[in-house]
C-alpha positions as MATLAB code, in Angstrom:
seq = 'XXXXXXXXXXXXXXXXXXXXXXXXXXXXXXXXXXXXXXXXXXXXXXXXXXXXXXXXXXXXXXXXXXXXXXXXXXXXXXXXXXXXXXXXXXXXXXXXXXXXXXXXXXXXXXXXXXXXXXXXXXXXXXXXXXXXXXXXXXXXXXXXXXXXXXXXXXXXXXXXXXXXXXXXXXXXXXXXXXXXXXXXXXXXXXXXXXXXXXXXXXXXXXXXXXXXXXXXXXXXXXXXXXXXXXXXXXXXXXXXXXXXXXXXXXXXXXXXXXXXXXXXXXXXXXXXXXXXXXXXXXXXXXXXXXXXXXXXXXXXXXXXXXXXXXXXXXXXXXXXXXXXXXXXXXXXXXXXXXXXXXXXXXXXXXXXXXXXXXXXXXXXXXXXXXXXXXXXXXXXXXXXXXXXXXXXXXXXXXXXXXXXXXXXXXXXXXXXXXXXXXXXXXXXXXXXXXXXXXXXXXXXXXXXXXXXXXXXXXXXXXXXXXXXXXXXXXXXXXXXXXXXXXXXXXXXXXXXXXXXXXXXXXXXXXXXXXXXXXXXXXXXXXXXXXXXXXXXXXXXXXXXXXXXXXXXXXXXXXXXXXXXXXXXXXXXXXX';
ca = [
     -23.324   38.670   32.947;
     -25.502   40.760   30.903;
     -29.282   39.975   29.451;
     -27.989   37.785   26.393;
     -31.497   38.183   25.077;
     -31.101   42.069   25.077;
     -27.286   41.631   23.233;
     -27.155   43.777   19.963;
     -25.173   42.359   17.243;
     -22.252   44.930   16.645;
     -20.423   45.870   13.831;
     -17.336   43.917   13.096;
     -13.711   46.336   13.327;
     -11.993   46.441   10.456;
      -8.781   45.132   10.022;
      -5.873   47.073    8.759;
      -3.157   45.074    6.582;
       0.508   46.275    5.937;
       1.891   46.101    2.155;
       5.197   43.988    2.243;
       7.692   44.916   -1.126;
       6.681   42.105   -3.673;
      10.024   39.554   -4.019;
      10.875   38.066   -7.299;
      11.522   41.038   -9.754;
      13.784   39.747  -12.622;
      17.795   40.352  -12.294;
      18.693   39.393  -15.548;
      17.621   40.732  -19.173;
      17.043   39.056  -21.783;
      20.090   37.536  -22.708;
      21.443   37.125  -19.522;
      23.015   39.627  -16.629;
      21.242   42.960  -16.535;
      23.264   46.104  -17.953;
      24.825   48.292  -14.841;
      22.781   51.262  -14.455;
      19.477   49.565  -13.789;
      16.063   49.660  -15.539;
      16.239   52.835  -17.623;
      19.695   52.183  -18.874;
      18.506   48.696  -19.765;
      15.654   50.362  -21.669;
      18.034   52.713  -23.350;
      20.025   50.269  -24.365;
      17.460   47.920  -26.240;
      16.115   51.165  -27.789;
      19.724   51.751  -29.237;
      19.685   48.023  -30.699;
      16.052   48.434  -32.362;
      14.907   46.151  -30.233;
      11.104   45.788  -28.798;
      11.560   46.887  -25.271;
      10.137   49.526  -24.865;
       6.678   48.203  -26.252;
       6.531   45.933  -23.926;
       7.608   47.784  -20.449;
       3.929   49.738  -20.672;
       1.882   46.899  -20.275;
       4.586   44.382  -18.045;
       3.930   47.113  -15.338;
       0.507   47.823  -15.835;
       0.384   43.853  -15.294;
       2.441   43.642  -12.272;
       0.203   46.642  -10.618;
      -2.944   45.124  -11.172;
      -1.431   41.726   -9.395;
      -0.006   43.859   -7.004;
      -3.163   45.740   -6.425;
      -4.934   42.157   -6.486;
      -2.964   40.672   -3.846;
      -3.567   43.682   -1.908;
      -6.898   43.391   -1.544;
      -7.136   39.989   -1.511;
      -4.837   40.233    2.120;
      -6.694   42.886    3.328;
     -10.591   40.746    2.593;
      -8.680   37.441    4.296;
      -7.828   39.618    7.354;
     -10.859   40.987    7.477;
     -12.702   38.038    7.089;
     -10.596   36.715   10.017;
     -11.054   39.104   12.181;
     -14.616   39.094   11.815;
     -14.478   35.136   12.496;
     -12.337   35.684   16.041;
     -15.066   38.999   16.644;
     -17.711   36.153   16.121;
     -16.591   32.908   17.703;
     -15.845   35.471   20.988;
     -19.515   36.856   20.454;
     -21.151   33.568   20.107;
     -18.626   32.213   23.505;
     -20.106   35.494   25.122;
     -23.635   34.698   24.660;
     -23.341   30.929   26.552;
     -24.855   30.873   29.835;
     -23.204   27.531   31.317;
     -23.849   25.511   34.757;
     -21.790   22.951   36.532;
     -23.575   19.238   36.520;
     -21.067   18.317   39.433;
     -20.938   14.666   38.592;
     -25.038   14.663   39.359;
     -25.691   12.466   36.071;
     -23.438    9.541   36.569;
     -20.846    8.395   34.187;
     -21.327    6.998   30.357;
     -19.043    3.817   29.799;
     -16.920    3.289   26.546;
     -17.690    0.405   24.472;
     -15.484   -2.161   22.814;
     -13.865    0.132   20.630;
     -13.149    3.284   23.227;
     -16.077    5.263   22.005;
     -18.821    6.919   24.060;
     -22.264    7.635   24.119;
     -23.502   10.958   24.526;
     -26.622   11.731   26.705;
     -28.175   14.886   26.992;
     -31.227   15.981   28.732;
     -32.908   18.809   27.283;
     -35.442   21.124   29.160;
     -37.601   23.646   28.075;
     -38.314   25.755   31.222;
     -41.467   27.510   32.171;
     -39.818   30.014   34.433;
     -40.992   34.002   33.811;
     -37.576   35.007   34.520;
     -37.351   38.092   31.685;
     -40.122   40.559   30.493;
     -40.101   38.491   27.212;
     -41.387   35.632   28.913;
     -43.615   37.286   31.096;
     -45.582   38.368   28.050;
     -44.858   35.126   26.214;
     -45.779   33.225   28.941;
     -48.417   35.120   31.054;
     -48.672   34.819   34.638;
     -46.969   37.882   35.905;
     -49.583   40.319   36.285;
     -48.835   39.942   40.127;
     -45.862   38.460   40.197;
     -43.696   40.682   38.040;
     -40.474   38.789   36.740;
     -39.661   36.054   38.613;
     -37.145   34.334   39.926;
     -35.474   30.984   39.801;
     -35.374   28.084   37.183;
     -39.039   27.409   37.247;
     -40.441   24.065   36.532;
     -39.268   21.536   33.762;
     -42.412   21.276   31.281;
     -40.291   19.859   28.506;
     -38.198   17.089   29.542;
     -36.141   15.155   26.661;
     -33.712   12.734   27.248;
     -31.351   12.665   23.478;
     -28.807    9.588   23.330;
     -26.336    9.431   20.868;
     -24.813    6.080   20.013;
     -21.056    5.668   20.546;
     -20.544    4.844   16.675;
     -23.140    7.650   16.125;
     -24.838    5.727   13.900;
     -28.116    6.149   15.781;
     -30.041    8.277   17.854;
     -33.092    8.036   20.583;
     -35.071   10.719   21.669;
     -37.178   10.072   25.037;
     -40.093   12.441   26.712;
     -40.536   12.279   30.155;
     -44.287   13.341   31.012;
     -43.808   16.344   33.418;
     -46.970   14.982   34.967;
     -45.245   11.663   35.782;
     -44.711   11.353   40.094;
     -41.217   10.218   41.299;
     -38.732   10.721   44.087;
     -36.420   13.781   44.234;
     -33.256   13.248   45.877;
     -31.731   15.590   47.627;
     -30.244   18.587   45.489;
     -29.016   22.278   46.338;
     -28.577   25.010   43.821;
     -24.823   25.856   43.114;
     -26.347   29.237   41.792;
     -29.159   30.317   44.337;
     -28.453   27.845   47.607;
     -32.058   26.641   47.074;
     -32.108   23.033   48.353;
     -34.664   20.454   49.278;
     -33.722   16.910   51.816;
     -35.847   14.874   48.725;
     -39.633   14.520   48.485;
     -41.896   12.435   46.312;
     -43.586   14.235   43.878;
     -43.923   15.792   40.031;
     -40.720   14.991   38.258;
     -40.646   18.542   36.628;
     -40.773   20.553   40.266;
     -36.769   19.228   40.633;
     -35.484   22.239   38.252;
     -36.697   24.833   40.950;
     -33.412   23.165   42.885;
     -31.324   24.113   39.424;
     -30.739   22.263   36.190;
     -28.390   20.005   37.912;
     -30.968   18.289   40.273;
     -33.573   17.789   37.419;
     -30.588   15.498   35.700;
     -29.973   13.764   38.809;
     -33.922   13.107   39.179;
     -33.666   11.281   35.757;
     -30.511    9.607   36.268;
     -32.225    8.469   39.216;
     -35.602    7.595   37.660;
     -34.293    5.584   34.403;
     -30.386    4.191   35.343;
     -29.739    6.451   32.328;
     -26.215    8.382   32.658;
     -27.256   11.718   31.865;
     -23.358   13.579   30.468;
     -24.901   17.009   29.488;
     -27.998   19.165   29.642;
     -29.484   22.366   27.513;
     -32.482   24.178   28.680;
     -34.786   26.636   26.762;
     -37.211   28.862   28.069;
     -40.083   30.816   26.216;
     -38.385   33.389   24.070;
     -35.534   30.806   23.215;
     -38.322   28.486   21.444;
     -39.770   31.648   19.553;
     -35.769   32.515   18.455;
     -34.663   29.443   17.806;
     -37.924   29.011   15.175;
     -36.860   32.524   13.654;
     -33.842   31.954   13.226;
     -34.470   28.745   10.981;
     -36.783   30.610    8.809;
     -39.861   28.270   10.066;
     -40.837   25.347   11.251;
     -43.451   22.765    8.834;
     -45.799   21.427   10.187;
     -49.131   20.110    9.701;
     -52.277   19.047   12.107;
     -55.583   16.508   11.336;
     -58.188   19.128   11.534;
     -59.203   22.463   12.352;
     -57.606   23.362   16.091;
     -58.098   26.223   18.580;
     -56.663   25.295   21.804;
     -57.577   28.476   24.356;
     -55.486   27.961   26.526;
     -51.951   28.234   24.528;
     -54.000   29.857   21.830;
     -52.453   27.920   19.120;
     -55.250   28.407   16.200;
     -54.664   26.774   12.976;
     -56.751   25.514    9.584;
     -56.006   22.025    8.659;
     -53.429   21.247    6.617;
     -49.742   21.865    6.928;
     -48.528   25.473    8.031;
     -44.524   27.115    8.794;
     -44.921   28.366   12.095;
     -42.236   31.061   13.056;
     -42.212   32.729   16.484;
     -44.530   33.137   19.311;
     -46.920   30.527   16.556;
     -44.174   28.267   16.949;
     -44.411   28.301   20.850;
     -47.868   27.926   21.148;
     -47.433   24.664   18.848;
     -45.351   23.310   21.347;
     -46.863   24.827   24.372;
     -50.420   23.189   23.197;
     -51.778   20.636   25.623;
     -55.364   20.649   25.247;
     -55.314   20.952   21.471;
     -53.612   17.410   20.605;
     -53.979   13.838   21.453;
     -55.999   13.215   24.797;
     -55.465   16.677   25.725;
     -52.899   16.248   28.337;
     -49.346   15.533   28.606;
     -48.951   12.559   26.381;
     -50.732   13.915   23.489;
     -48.419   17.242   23.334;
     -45.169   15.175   23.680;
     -46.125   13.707   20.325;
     -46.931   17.200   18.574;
     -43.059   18.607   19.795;
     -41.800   15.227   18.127;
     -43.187   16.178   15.328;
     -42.226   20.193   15.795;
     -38.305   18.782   16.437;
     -38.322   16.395   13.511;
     -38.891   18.795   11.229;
     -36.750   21.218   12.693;
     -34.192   18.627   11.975;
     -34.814   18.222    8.564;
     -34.864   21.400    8.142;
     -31.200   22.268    9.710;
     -29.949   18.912    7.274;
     -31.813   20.402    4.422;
     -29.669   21.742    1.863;
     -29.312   25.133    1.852;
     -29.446   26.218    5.870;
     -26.149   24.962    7.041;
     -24.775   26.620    3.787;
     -26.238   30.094    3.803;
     -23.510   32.530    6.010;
     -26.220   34.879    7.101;
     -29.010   31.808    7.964;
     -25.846   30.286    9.993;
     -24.857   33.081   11.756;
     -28.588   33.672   12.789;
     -28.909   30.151   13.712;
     -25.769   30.272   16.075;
     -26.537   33.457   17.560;
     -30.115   33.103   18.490;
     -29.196   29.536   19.507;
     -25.972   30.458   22.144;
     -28.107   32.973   23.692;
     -31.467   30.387   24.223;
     -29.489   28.099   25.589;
     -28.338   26.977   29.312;
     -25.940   24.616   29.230;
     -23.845   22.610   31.745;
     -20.153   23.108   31.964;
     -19.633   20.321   29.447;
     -21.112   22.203   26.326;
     -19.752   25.988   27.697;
     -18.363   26.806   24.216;
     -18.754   27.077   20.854;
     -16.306   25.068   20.090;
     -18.331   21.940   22.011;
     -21.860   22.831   20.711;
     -19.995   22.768   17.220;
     -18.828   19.107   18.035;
     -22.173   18.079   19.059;
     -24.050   19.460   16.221;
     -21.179   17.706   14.332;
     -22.204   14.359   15.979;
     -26.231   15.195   15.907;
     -25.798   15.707   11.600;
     -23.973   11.836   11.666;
     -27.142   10.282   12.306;
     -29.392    9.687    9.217;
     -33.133   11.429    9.933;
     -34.497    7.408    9.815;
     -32.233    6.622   12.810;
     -33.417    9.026   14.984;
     -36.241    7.560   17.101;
     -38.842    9.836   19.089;
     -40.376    8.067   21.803;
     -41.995    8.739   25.026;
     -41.911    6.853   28.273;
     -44.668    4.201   29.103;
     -47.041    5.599   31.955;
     -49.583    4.504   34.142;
     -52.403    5.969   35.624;
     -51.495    7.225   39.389;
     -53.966    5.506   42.216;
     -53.670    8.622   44.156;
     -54.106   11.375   41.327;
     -56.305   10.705   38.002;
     -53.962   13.824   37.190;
     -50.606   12.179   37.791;
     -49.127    9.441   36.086;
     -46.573    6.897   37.604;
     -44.092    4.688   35.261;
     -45.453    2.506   33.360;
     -45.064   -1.560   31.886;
     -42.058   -1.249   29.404;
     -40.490    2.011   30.735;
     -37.634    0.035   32.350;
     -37.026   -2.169   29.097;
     -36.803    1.299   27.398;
     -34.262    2.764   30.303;
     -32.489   -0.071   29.476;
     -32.296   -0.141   25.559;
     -30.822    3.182   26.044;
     -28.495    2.941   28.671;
     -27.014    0.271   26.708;
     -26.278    2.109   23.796;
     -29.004   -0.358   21.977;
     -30.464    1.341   18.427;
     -34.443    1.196   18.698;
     -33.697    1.520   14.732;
     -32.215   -1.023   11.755;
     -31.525    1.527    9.219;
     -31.296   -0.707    6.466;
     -30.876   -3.801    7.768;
     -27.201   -3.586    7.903;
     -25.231   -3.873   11.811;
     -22.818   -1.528   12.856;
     -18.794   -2.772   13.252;
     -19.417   -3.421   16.683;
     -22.808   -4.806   16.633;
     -20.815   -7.131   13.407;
     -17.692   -7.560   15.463;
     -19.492   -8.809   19.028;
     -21.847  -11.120   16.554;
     -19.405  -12.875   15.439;
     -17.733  -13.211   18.312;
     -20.437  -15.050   19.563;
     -21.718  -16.564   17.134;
     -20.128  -20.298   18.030;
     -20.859  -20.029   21.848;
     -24.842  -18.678   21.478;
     -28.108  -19.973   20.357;
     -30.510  -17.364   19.167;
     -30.697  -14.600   21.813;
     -34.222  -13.418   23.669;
     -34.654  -10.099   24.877;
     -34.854   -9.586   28.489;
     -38.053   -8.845   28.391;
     -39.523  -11.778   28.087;
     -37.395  -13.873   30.799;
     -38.309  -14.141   34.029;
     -36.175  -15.747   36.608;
     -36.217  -17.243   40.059;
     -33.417  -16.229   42.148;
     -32.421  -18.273   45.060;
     -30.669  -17.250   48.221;
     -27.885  -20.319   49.077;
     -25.807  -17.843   51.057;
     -27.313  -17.669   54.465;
     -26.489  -13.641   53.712;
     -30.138  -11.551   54.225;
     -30.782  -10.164   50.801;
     -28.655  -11.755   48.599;
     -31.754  -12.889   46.433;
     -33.411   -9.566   46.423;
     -29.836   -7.638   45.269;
     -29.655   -9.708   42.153;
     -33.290  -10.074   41.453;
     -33.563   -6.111   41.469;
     -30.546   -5.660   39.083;
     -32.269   -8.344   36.697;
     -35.576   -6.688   36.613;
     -33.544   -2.326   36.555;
     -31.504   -3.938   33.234;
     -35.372   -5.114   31.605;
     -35.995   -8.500   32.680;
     -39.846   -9.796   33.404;
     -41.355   -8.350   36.153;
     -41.800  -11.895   36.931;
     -38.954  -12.069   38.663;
     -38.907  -13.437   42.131;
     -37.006  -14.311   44.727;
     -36.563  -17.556   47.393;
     -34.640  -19.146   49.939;
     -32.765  -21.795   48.376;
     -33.491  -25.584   49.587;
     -30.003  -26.202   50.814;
     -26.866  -23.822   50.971;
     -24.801  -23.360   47.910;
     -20.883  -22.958   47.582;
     -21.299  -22.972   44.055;
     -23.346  -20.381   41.687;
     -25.150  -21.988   39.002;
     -28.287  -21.339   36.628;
     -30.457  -24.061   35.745;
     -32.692  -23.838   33.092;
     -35.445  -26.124   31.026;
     -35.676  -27.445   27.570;
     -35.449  -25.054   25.205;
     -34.544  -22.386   27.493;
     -30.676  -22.194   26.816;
     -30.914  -18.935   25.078;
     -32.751  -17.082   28.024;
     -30.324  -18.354   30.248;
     -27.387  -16.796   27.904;
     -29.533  -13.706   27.904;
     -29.091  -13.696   32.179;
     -26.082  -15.122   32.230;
     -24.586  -12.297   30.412;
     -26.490   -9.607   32.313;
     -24.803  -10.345   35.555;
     -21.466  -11.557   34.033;
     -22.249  -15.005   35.032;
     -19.604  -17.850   33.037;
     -20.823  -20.399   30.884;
     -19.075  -23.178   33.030;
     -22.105  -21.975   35.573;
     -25.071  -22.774   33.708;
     -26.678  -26.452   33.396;
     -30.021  -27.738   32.236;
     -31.976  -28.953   34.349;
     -35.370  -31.190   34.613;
     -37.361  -27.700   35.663;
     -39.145  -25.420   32.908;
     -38.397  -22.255   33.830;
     -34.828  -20.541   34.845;
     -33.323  -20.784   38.327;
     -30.447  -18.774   39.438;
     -28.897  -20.128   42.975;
     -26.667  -17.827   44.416;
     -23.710  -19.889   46.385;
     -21.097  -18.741   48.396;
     -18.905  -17.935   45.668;
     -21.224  -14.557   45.093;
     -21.179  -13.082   48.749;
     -22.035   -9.580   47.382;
     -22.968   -6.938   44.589;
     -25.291   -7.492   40.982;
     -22.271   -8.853   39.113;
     -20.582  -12.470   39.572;
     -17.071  -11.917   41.148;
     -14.814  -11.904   38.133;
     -16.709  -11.544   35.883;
     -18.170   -8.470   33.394;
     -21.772   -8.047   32.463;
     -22.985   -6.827   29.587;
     -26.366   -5.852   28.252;
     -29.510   -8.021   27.347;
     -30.161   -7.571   23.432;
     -32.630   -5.502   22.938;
     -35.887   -6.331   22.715;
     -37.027   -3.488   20.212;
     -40.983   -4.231   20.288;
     -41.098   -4.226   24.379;
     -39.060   -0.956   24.463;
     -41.338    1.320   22.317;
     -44.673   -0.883   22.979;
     -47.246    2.036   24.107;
     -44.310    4.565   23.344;
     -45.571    6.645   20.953;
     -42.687    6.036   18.899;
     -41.420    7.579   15.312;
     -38.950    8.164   13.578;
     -37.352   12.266   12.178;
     -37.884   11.173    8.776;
     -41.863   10.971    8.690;
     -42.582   14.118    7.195;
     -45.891   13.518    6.584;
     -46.950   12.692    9.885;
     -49.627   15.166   11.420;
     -50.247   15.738   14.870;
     -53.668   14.247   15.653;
     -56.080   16.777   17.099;
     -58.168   15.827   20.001;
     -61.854   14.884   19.536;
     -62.166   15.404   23.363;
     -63.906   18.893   24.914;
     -60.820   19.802   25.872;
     -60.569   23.361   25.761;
     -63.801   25.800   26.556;
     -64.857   29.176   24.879;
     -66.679   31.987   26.868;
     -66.837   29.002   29.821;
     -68.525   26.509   27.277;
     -66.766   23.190   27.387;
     -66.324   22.336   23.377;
     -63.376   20.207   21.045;
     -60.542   22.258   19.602;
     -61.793   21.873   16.033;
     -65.426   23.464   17.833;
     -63.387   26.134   19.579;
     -62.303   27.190   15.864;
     -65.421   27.031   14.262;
     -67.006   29.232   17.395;
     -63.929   31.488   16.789;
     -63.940   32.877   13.378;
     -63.161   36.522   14.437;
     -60.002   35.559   15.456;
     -56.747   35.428   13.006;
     -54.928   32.012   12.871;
     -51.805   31.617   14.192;
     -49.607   31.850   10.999;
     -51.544   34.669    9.737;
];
């Protein structure tokens, strides 16, 4: 397959229509059946009787040819126009570079109503696999053009809600230190047995190992992925016309060489990149703080595709769709136009104030002060999502199934706690090694308290039951329903806390036999507690430069808004 960042637009063909003999000419005169001897002797004959024909033939005809004429032209501009469409659509089909997932994400599950979430993780890749992103990117002075996928410095996990009334965006830190299972590139045959390390290192073994290290990490069903590399980001801004933006102060990070006044700014092109690119320059001047500036990059990227006027503008759209097919990698799932349309079609359902940017909680790693491990509240906000739970309220109103389950429920529940918050001890009355430790671990994977723990039960159990304190019935619904556990099964008991024995009954697996779990409500605070989190409507949100000496000028450690003061020669970003 060719470049598709070196494709040339070409010229449409034209389209060549056929004139068909127009039907419907009149067969009688005026006062009934036509004279024999056709038009003229018709004509001749209402000249003989005085009458007004022949005034009128002159402009009948001239009438009928300018119709004719009309229609003409008017076939010929819809067959054009067509033909120009199919030349397009196949252009645009031409340009999409897909991949196979192979099943590596896991499976979404339908809700009440048959409808599915979508989950797509996006990637922006900082492989120098073109001259374009050699000299976007730097690094190949040596090197040359490289090969491969690269690594995964952009890693965004985008959920869709089945009634796609919602929508949560989630940034993985690339810095973050996890297990890679073991993956082999369909493409290349690169492989790896699995190792422990950076989380972004798993898209040198191809897209579909990075999604399979997430899936793995967060429980998260990952259906689709797009990836991006340099020159994509600086397209993808053209082609929009811009990008608004604004930052807190003055800000000159060296090292992406994003340089900008404070104050709001539309950053097109290789500006646009080093916006996004900019680690030193925002927040802490890591990881975290730059996940926070592209939140605030893609939200008003968004607003600006919704805006009125871009979706409607021919020439803005077809530069939108063409620069976007050929930025793109996608899996197998999105390999057409056709399916991107649907998705974009799904994306524009959800309202800018129900789409939630948040990033994952981290922790400091022990081993690396430049690592970071998961964090308290990631799992609750793994969970949220892979329960198809809004971390929005829009306003105030529920959805028809959120409406249709609460009232459903509404006889046979006191008021529900999150997950969260409930901690439970799980007994062993099985004599069956590990029993305790199964169910415990799916409790704490779907949010629960970390408190959690586990125990031999006093005496074997045939019988599973929960046992919980005064005041505790709620939390016990909340578990019950979690592992699919009946009602007939839980009892109050003289104890303050929950207790979950497991008997007999429940010789194996996370869910009681027979029954069907469902998720914890979500716990909304707990999920995007540390997260970062905001919403695509904030449009006057600025990205917070860092007051840190992040960045250095001529080897002198200084803050970004020094670096720009110290730099006065050199011509912002957007100039």
């Amino acid at each position: 397959m060719s470049d598709p960042w070196d494709g040339q637009v070409g010229q449409a063909t034209r389209n060549r229509s056929r004139t068909a003999q127009v039907p419907g000419q009149r067969t009688t005169g005026p006062d009934g059946v036509r004279p024999h001897g056709g038009r003229a002797a018709a004509r001749a004959a209402e000249r003989r009787r005085g009458g007004r024909g022949a005034r009128r033939a002159g402009p009948v005809r001239r009438g009928r040819r300018v119709l004719r004429t009309l229609g003409l032209c008017l076939a010929v501009l819809v067959l054009g126009t067509a033909g120009a469409g199919w030349w397009f659509y196949q252009h645009l089909n031409g340009n999409i570079n897909s991949v196979s997932l192979g099943g590596k994400g896991g499976t979404e599950k339908a809700d009440a109503f048959g409808r599915t979430p979508i989950n797509i993780l996006v990637m922006g890749s900082d492989g120098r696999t073109s001259k374009a992103d050699c000299k976007l990117g730097g690094g190949c002075s040596q090197t040359g053009v490289q090969t491969g996928n690269g690594n995964a410095d952009v890693q965004m996990v985008v959920h869709i809600s089945a009634d796609r009334s919602n929508a949560t965006v989630m940034s993985i830190p690339r810095d973050t230190m996890t297990d890679v299972p073991a993956c082999k590139d369909g493409e290349t045959g690169t492989s790896t047995p699995g190792y422990y390390g950076q989380i972004n290192s798993a898209l040198q073994y191809g897209p579909a190992c990075q999604v399979a290290t997430i899936h793995q990490l967060t429980g998260i069903p990952i259906d689709h992925f797009v990836k991006l590399d340099f020159s994509g980001v600086v397209k993808m801004s053209d082609a929009v016309g811009g990008v608004s933006v604004c930052v807190s102060s003055n800000v000159y990070d060296t090292y992406s060489h994003l340089k900008l006044s404070e104050g709001t700014h539309t950053l097109k092109g290789v500006a646009a990149l080093e916006f996004v690119r900019s680690r030193h320059g925002f927040g802490d001047g890591g990881d975290l703080g730059r996940t926070v500036s592209q939140h605030i990059f893609l939200s008003a990227m968004i607003r600006k595709f919704k805006s009125a006027g871009t979706l409607t503008d021919p020439t803005a759209v077809y530069g939108l769709a063409d620069a976007a097919t050929k930025a793109l990698t996608v899996d197998d799932g999105l390999g057409s136009v056709q399916k991107l349309i649907g998705l974009a079609a799904d994306l524009n359902k959800v309202p800018t104030k129900r789409m939630t940017f948040t990033t994952m909680q981290t922790a400091p790693d022990p081993t690396n002060s430049d690592r970071v491990v998961v964090g308290e509240g990631a799992k609750t906000l793994f969970s949220t999502i892979a329960n198809d739970q809004s971390l929005t309220t829009g306003s105030g109103k529920k959805s028809a199934a959120a409406s249709a389950t609460a009232k459903a429920e509404a006889t046979a529940t006191v008021a529900a706690v999150p997950a969260s918050r409930i901690a439970v001890t799980v007994e062993n009355g099985t004599g069956i090694t590990g029993r305790a430790s199964t169910v415990a671990s799916a409790l704490t994977d779907a949010g629960f308290s970390s408190g959690t723990t586990t125990a031999n039960a006093p005496s074997p159990a045939t019988t599973t039951t929960l046992t919980y304190g005064a005041g505790r019935k709620g939390e016990a619904q909340t578990a019950a329903k979690a592992l699919g556990l009946p009602s007939a099964r839980l009892e109050q008991g003289t104890g303050t806390g929950l207790t979950l024995v497991i008997g007999s009954d429940w010789p194996s697996g996370a869910t009681y036999p027979g029954g069907t779990s469902s998720p914890a409500p979500a716990d909304t605070r707990a999920a995007v507690s540390n997260a970062h989190a905001q919403t695509a409507d904030e449009a006057k949100t600025c990205a917070k430069v860092s007051p840190f000496k992040t960045v250095a000028l001529n080897g002198v450690p200084m803050t970004p808004a020094q670096a720009y003061a110290a730099a006065s020669s050199k011509p912002d970003s957007d100039d």
